[in-house]
Structures are given as structure tokens and as C-alpha cells.
C-alpha positions in Angstrom: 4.8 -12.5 -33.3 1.7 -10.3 -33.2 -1.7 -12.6 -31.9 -4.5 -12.8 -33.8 -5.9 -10.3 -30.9 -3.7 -8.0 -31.5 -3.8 -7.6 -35.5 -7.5 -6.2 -34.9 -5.9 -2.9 -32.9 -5.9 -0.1 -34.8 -3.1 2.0 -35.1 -3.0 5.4 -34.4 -3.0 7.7 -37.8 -1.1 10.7 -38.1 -2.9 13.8 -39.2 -2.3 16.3 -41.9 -4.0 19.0 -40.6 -4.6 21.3 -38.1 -8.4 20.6 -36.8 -11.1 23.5 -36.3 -11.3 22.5 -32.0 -7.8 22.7 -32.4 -8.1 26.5 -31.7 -10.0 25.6 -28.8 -7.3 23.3 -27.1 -4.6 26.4 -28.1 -6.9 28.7 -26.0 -7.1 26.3 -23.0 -3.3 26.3 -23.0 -2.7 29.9 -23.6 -4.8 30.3 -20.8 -2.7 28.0 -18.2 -6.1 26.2 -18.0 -6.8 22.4 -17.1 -10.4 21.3 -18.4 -11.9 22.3 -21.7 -16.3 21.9 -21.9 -18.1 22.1 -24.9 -21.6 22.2 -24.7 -24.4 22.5 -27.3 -26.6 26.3 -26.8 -23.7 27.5 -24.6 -20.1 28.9 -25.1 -17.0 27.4 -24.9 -16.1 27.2 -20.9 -12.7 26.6 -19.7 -11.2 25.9 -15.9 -8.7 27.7 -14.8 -7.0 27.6 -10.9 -10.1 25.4 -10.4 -13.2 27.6 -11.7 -14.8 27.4 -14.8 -14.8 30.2 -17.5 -16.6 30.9 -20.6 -14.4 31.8 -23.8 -15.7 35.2 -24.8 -17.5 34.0 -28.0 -20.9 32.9 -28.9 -22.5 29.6 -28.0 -22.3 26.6 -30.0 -24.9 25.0 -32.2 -25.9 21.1 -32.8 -24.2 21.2 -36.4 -20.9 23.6 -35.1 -20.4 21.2 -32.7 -20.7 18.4 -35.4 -18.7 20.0 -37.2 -16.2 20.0 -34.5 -15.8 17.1 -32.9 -16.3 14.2 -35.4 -13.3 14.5 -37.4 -11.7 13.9 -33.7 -12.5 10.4 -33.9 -10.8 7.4 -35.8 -12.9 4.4 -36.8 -12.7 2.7 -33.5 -13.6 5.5 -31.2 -16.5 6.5 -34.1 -17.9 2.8 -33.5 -17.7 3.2 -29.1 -19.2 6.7 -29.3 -22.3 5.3 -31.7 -22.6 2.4 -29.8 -21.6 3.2 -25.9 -23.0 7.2 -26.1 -19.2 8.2 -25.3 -15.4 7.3 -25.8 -11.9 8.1 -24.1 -9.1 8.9 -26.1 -6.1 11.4 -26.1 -5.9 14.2 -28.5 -2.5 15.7 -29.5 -1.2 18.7 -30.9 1.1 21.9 -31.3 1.1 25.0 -29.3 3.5 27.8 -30.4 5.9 24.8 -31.1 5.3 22.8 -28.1 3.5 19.8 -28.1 0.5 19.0 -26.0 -1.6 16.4 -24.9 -5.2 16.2 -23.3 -7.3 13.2 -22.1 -10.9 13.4 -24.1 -14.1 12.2 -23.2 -16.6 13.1 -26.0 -20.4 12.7 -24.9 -24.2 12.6 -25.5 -26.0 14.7 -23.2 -29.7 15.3 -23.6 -29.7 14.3 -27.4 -26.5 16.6 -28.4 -23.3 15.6 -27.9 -20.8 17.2 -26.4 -16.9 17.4 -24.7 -14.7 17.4 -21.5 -11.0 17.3 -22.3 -8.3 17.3 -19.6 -4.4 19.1 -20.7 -2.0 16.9 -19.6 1.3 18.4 -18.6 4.4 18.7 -20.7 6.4 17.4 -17.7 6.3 15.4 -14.6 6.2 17.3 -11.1 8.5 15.8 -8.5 6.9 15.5 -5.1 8.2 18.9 -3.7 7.3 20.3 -7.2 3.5 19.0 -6.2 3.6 19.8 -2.6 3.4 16.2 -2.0 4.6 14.7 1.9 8.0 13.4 2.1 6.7 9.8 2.8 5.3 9.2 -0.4 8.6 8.3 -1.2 8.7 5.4 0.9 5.5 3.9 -1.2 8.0 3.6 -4.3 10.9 1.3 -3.1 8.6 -1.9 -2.5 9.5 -4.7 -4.7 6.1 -6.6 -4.7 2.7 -5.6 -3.7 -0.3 -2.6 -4.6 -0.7 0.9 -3.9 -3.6 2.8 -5.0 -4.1 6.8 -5.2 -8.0 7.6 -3.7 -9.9 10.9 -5.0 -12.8 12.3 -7.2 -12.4 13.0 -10.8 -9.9 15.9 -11.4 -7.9 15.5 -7.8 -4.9 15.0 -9.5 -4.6 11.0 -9.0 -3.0 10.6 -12.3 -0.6 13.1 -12.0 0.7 12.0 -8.2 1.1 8.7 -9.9 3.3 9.6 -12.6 5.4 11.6 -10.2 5.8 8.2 -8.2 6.9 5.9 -10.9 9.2 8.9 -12.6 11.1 9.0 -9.0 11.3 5.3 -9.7 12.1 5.7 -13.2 15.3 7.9 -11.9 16.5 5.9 -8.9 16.2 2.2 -10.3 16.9 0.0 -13.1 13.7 -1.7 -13.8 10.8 -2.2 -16.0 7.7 -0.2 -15.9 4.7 -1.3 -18.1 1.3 0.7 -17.8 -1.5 0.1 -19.4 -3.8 3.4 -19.7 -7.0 4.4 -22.1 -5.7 6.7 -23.0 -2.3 7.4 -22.2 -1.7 10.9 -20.5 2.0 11.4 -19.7 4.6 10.3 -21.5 7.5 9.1 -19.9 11.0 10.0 -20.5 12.9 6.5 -19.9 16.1 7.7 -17.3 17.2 4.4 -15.5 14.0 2.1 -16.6 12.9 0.6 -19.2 9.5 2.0 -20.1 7.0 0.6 -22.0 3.4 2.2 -22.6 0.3 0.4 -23.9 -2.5 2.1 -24.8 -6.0 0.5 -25.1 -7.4 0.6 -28.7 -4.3 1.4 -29.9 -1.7 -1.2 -28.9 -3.7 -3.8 -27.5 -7.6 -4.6 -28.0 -8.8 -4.6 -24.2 -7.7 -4.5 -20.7 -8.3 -8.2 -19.9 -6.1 -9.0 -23.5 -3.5 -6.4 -22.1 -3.0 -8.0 -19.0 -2.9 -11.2 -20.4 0.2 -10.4 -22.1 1.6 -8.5 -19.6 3.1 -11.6 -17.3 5.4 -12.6 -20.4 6.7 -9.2 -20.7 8.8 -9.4 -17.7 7.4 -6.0 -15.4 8.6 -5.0 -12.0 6.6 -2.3 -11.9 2.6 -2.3 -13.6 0.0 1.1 -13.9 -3.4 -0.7 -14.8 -5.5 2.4 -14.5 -8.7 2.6 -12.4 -10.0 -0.1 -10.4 -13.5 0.1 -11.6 -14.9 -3.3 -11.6 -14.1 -6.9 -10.1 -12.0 -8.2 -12.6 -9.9 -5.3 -12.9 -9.2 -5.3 -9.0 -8.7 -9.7 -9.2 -6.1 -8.8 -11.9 -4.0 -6.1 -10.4 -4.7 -7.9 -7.2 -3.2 -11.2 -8.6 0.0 -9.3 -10.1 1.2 -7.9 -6.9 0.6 -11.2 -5.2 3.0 -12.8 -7.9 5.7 -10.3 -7.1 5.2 -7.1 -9.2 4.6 -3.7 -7.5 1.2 -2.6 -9.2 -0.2 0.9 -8.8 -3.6 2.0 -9.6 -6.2 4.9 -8.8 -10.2 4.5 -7.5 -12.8 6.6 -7.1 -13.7 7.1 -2.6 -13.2 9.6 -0.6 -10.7 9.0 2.1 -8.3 5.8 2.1 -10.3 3.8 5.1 -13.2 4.3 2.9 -11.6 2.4 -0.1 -11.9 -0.5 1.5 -15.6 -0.6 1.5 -15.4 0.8 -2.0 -13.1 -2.2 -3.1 -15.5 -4.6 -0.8 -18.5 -2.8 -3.2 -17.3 -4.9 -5.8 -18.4 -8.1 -4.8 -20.7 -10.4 -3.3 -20.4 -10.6 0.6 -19.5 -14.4 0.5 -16.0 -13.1 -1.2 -15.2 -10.3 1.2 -13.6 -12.5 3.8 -10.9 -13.5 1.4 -10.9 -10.1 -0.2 -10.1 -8.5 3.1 -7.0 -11.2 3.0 -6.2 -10.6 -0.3 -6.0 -6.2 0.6 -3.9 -6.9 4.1 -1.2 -9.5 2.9 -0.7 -7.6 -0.5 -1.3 -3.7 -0.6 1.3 -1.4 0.6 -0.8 1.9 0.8 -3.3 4.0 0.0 -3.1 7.5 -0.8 -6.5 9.8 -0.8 -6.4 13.5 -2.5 -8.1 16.4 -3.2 -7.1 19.9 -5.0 -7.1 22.6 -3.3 -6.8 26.4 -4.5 -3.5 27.6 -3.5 -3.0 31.1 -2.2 0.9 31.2 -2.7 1.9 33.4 -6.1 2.3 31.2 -9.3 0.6 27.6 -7.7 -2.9 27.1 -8.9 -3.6 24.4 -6.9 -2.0 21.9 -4.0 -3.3 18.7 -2.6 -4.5 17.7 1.0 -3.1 14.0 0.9 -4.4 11.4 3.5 -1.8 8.1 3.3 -2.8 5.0 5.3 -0.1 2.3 5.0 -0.5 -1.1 6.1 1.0 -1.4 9.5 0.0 -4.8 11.7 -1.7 -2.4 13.2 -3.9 -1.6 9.9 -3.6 -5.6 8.8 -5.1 -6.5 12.0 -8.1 -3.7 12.0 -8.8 -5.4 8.7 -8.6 -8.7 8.9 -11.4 -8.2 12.4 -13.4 -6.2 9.9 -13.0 -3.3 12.2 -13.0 -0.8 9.7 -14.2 1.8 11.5 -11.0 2.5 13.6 -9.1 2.8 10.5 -8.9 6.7 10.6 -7.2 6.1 14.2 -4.6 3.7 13.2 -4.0 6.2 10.9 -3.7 9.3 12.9 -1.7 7.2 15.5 0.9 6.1 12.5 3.0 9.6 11.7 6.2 7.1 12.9 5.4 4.8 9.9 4.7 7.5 7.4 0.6 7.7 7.9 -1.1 11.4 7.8 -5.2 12.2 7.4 -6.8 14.9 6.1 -6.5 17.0 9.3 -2.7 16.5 9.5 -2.1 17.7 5.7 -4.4 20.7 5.8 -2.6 21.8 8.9 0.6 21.7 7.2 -0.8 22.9 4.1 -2.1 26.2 6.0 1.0 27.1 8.4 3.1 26.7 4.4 1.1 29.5 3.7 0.3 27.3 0.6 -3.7 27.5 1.4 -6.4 29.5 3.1 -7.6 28.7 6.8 -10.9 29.3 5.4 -10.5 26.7 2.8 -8.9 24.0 5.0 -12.1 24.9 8.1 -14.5 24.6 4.7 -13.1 21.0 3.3 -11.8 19.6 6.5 -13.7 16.2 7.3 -13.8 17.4 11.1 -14.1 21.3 11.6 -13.2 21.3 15.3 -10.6 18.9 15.3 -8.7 21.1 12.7 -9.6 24.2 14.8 -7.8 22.5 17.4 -4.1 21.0 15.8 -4.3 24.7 14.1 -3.9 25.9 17.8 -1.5 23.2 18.5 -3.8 21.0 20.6 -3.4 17.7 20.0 -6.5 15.4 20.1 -6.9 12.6 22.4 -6.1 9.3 20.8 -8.6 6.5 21.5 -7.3 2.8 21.6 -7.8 1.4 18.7 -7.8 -2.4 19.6 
């Protein structure tokens, strides 16, 4: 039986007609782009293989862009955007017969409002389909526990995550919940059972969502982005009570997470926090894009993967945080890479430019020097 809660979600309506942006979203696709902006006094811009383009056309004006967007909202997304200055959702529609989706966010910028909509792909890379390390594999077969993906907005978190619980999906028989706003893939259910809950849509918020979610039986959780305390205590709390939860933060490296995580709450928590992090997450997986100069891939990650080792448990538990990015240079045996590591691989693939991996690398010599095949001294770590 439905809850109270839940007879206040709205339900998503199913439109009748093609909308005017529409032929906006049909040009990102036709041209293989990944980000659509629209912004008031300039025209259309679209980013393709990582730079931004504008649509040959005319800028657009505060009542085209009215005219636009609005009808893209339902009731509940109208209400947010008056009342927040911007709403998520996912927008959906027809391309030359196939069916696309893209994850919205509709603003005010400067008095004018305005759009940034991501095109979500049709299918779900494999790891060797997304350049991905072998190793990410081993993230996927723990029973219990959290792993999060690390990166800046647009480094492909969401899509390395659906990658990881699609190889699930097809190697065991379990059940997947994720609870997304909005949803971005959607999953083809192979050996799992899948279920997808989308915020506003099929549940009124994340706490309500949650709630609900330890009667429906998961093995295997997405909750989204860790973006405040109680979302962290809640996914926290689910992989301590035996469910393998994966999630995605915004830092820059995966040692640096853990101060990001720590950023969430008051020092007098932190020593259990830090508990909390070594006895329950199984890895962390920092990522950026990269442009790709092998023919027909846009773009491949540089992937840094810290998992937690006694090595790693230890370092965190002493609060020695800063000789994280050893343990993890020192751990290739259980899996581990950093930045360094990935971009060398990444260059002698011939899937990237040396000049890109000297100009992203977090240290210039010390990539200079594995590209030569010197290997860095290792300093103890304990």
C-alpha cells in the first residue's frame, strides 16, 4: 500500500508533442555532443570532444528563451525553479527513431534564466569500452560495504558507475535499487532485479526514499552524490548493515575525499567518522576526462583507485592522511593506481597526448620520469 508520503509524488506525464528546444536536443545529438547551454543574449553553444561550440544561429532573447523552456517543466519542478532559482530533472525524447535522454538543470543567472543539459547515452560502456583499469572489477564483487567515484562535474562519475553495477547486473543474481534525481541510464535488467526510483517522481525526497529502502530487500544501493551529512550518515549506515552502496562526491583525488567527507561535520564527530570510512568503505575511485587522440574516442579517463588495505585503514585511523597518496602508489599488488600511474598507461596506449598528461599531471617531474621508466623512490609510509 502506497504512504501517505508517497500519494503527494507526482507522476511523470506523457507528452503529446514535440517541444520547440526539442530541435535543440536533436542538434546536440546529431552532433555526437555531450552538454547543451542556453543562455539569454548569446547563441545556442554545444560541447563536443570536450569544447564548447556555438550552433550557427542567432542569440537568444529573455521571451525566446521563455518561450522555450517553461513548457519543460511539470508542476513540481515549476514550484522548485520559482522557489529554489533552479531544478534537476531528465528530459526525454526521439531522435530519428531512437530514443534519448539528457540530465537538465534549468537556471537563473543574472535575472534571466537559462539551461545546461547533459545527453545521457543510449547504452552502458563496459570497462574496456571506457578505457577503465582491469581492477575496477574487483570493487564490484563485495557483498557489504561503500565505494564512491571522486571527480568534478562532467568527469564521467555517473557513467563509470553505471558500468560497475551493469557488470554486476550480468554476473550476479541480486537486487539493485538506486535512487537518482533524476535518473540518467536506464538499466536493462540481465541477471538482477533492477529497480529505479526517481526523486519527485516515485518518491517525495531522499531521506523518504531511503527510508523505504531497507524494506525493499537491496543488495546493491546507488544513492547519488554525497553532498551533505545526512546523506553520507545514510549510505554510511546501509553498507554497515550489509548492503554494497555506491555513490559519487565532488574532490579531486581519492586521499583528498577524505577531508572532503570530514568537511561535513563538526570536528568532535571526525574520530568516529574516520572509523566509520576504514571499517566500512571498500574504495574510492577519482577521474577526470581527458581528450583522446586515438580515431573515433572523444574522450578517456585518468583514474586514481585507493582501496582500503590495513595499510590505508591504519593511515586513517592515525589521522595520517597525508601519506595516503604513498600507500597508494605502494598498493599496484592490491589493485591501487594514482594519477601518475594511469596517465602513463594512458599515453604509451597511444590513447592521449604526452602534452596533455605533462599539462594535467598532479606532479610534472614525477610523470616525466615513469614516462622514461624510472621509477620513483618510495618513502615509508608508517
Amino acid at each position: 500500500m502506497a504512504t501517505t508520503t508517497d500519494s503527494k509524488v507526482s507522476k511523470p506525464k506523457m507528452r503529446k508533442k514535440e517541444l520547440e528546444v526539442d530541435k535543440l536536443f536533436t542538434a546536440l545529438v546529431k552532433l555526437e555532443g555531450s552538454d547543451l547551454h542556453l543562455k539569454v543574449d548569446c547563441p545556442p553553444h554545444v560541447r563536443v570532444k570536450g569544447s564548447l561550440r556555438p550552433l550557427n544561429r542567432g542569440p537568444i532573447d529573455d521571451e525566446e528563451m521563455e518561450r522555450l523552456l517553461m513548457p519543460m517543466l511539470d508542476e513540481r519542478n515549476r514550484k522548485i525553479f520559482e522557489e529554489t532559482g533552479g531544478a534537476d530533472f531528465a528530459h526525454a525524447m526521439a531522435v530519428d527513431g531512437v530514443r534519448w535522454r539528457f540530465r537538465v538543470n534549468m537556471l537563473h543567472q543574472m535575472g534571466h534564466v537559462g539551461l545546461v543539459a547533459r545527453r545521457v547515452s543510449n547504452w552502458i560502456p563496459d570497462f574496456e569500452g571506457l578505457h577503465l583499469p582491469a581492477s575496477m572489477v574487483d570493487l564490484c564483487k563485495f557483498d557489504q560495504g561503500m565505494v564512491l567515484l571522486a571527480g568534478v562535474t562532467g568527469s564521467g562519475k555517473t557513467t563509470t558507475i553505471a558500468s560497475m553495477l551493469n557488470w554486476i547486473n550480468a554476473n550476479y543474481r541480486k537486487h539493485i535499487l538506486t535512487l537518482e534525481d533524476p535518473i540518467e541510464f536506464i538499466y536493462t535488467e540481465d541477471k538482477c532485479l533492477i529497480n529505479q526510483r526517481e526523486i519527485g517522481l516515485d518518491v517525495i525526497d531522499f531521506e523518504v526514499g531511503m527510508k523505504h529502502a531497507v524494506r525493499e530487500d537491496p543488495d546493491v544501493m546507488l544513492v547519488g552524490e554525497m553532498r551533505d551529512r545526512e546523506t553520507f550518515m545514510t549510505a554510511i549506515h546501509a553498507a554497515e548493515t550489509g548492503h554494497l552502496v555506491f555513490g559519487t562526491i565532488h574532490a579531486s583525488s581519492a586521499a583528498s575525499t577524505i577531508g572532503r567527507i570530514l568537511d561535513l561535520f563538526p570536528s568532535d564527530l571526525h574520530s568516529a567518522l574516520r572509523s566509520a570510512i576504514a571499517f566500512n568503505m571498500r574504495g574510492i575511485v577519482a577521474q577526470k576526462l581527458l581528450p583522446s587522440i586515438k580515431p573515433g574516442v572523444s574522450r578517456v579517463p585518468t583514474v586514481e583507485i585507493m582501496t582500503f588495505t590495513a595499510t590505508v585503514k591504519k593511515l586513517l585511523l592515525e589521522e595520517k592522511d597525508d601519506k595516503l597518496p604513498d600507500a597508494i602508489r605502494i598498493g599496484i599488488r592490491e589493485g591501487m593506481q594514482d594519477f601518475t600511474m594511469s596517465l602513463v598507461d594512458l599515453v604509451q596506449r597511444d590513447l592521449i597526448d604526452r602534452a596533455v598528461a605533462l599539462e594535467v599531471a598532479p606532479n610534472t617531474d614525477a610523470l616525466k620520469m615513469a614516462l622514461k621508466g624510472i621509477a620513483v623512490s618510495q618513502p615509508g609510509i608508517l
